[in-house]
N, C-alpha and C positions, 0 to 999 in steps of 0.2 A: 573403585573410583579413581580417577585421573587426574590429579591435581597441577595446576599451571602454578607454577613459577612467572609473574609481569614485572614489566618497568613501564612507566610513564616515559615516550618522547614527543618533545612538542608539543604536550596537550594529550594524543594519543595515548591508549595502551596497547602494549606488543608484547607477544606472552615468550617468554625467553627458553624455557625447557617445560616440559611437563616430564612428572614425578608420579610412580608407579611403589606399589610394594611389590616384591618378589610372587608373593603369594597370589594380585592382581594381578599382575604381569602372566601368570600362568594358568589361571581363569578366564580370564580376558584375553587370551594371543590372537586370537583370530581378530579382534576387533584393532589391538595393537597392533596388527600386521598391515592392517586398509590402512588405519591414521598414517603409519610411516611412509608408507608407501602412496596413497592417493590426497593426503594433503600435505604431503614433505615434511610433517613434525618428527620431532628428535624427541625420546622418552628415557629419561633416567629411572631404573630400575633399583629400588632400595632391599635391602634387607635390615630388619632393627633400624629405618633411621639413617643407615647408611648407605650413599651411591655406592651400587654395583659392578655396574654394567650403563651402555648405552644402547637404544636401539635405535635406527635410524634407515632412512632408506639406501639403496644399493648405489642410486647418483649419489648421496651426497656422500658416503665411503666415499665413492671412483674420485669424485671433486677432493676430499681430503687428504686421499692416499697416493695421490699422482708423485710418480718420483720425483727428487728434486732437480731442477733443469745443470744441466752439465755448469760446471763451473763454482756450482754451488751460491749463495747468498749474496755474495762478491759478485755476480754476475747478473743477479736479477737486479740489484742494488744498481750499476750502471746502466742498465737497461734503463729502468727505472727514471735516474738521471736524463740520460739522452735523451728520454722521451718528455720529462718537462721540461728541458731547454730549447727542446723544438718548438714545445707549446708555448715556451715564453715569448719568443723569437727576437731574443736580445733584449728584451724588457729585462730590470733587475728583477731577481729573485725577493719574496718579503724574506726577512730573518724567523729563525724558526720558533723565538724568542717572541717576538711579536704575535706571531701565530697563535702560539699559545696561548698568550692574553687575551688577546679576542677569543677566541674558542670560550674562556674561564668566565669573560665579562656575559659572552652569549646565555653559558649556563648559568651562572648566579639570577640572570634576569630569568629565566624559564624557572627556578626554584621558586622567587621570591615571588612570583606570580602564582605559585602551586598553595604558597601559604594563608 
């Protein structure tokens, strides 16, 4: 049996990982193989209880494992930049401080409505 890991967003559920025993995992591969691979789930594989392993399909490896772009972090980080100050186009920037309150104010009201 395949057990989903969810979160509630918005109202929605979206199932975050599915959870596997070792023992299922290799009963079930053939059927773990199509999941991963024809509807792009990601399966955490346990033994006692404990994550294993991950299995997942070969896109989302190549999307994970892509080298880092020359320059390293420092590099995508101005990229990054340059790309919202084009977007701004001289408008100020919010502070990031602000941001985050709204963000916190958003989710307190999506809880407080879940209660």
């Amino acid at each position: 049996m395949i057990l989903s890991i969810e979160r509630f967003i918005d109202g929605s559920m979206e199932v975050v990982e599915h959870v596997l025993s070792a023992t299922e995992a290799r009963v079930r591969f053939g059927e773990l193989l199509r999941r991963v691979t024809e509807q792009n789930e990601t399966v955490v594989v346990e033994r006692g209880g404990v994550p294993q392993a991950v299995v997942m399909s070969m896109a989302e490896y190549q999307r994970l494992s892509v080298k880092q772009t020359p320059g390293g972090w420092r590099s995508l980080a101005r990229t990054a930049h340059d790309k919202a100050m084009k977007e701004l186009r001289g408008r100020p920037a919010h502070r990031p401080e602000d941001m985050l309150e709204q963000a916190r104010k958003e989710r307190d009201g999506r809880l407080s409505s879940l209660r």
